[in-house]
Structure formats: structure tokens, C-alpha cells
N, C-alpha and C positions, 0 to 999 in steps of 0.2 A: 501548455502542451495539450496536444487532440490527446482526446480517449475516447472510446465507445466502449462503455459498463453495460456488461448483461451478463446472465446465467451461462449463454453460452462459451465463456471465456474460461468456465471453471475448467480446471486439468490443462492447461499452459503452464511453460515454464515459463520462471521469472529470474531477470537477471538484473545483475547489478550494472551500474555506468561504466565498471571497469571488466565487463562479461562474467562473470562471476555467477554459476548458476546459483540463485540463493533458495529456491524450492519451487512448487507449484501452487496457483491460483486454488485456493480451495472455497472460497465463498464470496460474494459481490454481493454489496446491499449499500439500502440508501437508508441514509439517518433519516428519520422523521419530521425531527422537529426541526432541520434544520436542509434537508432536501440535498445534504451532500452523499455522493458515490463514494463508495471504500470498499477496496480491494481486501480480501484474507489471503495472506503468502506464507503457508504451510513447509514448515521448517527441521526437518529433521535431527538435529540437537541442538539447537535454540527454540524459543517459545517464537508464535506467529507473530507473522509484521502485518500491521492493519495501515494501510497506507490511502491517502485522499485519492480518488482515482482521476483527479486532475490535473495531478504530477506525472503520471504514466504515460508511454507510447505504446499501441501496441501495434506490433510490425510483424504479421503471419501470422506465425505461431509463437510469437514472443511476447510475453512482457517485458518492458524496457522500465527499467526505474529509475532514472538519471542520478543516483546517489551513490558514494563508495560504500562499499560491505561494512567499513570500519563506522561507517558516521551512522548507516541501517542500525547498528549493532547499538546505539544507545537510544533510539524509539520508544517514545512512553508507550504503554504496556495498557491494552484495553480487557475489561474483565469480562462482561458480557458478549456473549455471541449473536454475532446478527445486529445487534445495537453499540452505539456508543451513547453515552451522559455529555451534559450540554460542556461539563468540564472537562469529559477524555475527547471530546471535537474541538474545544479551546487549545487543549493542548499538543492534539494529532497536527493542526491546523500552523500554530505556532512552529513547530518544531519544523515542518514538511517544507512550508512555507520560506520560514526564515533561514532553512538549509538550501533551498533554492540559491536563495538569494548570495550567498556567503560561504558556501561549498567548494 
């Protein structure tokens, strides 16, 4: 799927595949050591979705994340802000990916 990753994406909403507003874009960074884009989707009573920003559409003023709310809802969980470890990209990557695939 297109995306265009940049700062000024931050403060969109984001929705799920089935419209579902799931929060707003709060931070866009790219892993280092591995040169991938990832989206932060700030989530008022759940904890943030760090998503590959190569799964995303973005269309206006939207974020499109082609997943249901319910499958979002089990995303492994990155602890550092701004960064992921080469193991929460193995696993963001896994997950995002193979949800694609099989969703």
C-alpha cells in the first residue's frame, strides 16, 4: 500500500478497515537500523498502536489502516518512544505483515 511518512501527518485521524475512529497520528519516525517508517496511533483507553507505515493509506485527512479494530487490539506493544529494538521490528513486522496476508 502508498504512504507518505512525515511529521506533518502528526494530528490526523486514524481509522480502522471497518471506519472505526481508532485515535490520532501522534508521532512518525523511522527505525535506524533498519530504515523502516512507523506510525504512533494515540489511543484514548488503550495503550498506542505503533504500526509499519507501509500498511497505511493516507487519503486527506485520514489515516486508513486496512485491519479490523478487533485484530489492532492484539499488536505487540513497543516500549521505547521514537524507537523500536531489532526484536519489537521482527515482531511489528510479523504481525502487520502476516495480518495482511490472512485478515
Amino acid at each position: 500500500m502508498a504512504s507518505a511518512v512525515g511529521l506533518d501527518l502528526v494530528g490526523l485521524a486514524a481509522f480502522s478497515r471497518e471506519g472505526t475512529k481508532l485515535g490520532k497520528l501522534k508521532d512518525v519516525f523511522t527505525d535506524s537500523e533498519s530504515s523502516s517508517g512507523y506510525l504512533v496511533i494515540g489511543r484514548r483507553m488503550a495503550r498506542d498502536l505503533v504500526i509499519p507505515a507501509d500498511v497505511v493509506e493516507i487519503e486527506g485527512e485520514r489515516v486508513l489502516v486496512p485491519f479490523a479494530s478487533s485484530f489492532l487490539n492484539s499488536a505487540p506493544a513497543v516500549k521505547a518512544k521514537g524507537a523500536v529494538s531489532s526484536e519489537e521490528h521482527g515482531r511489528l513486522e510479523a504481525f502487520y505483515h502476516v495480518g495482511a496476508a490472512h485478515d
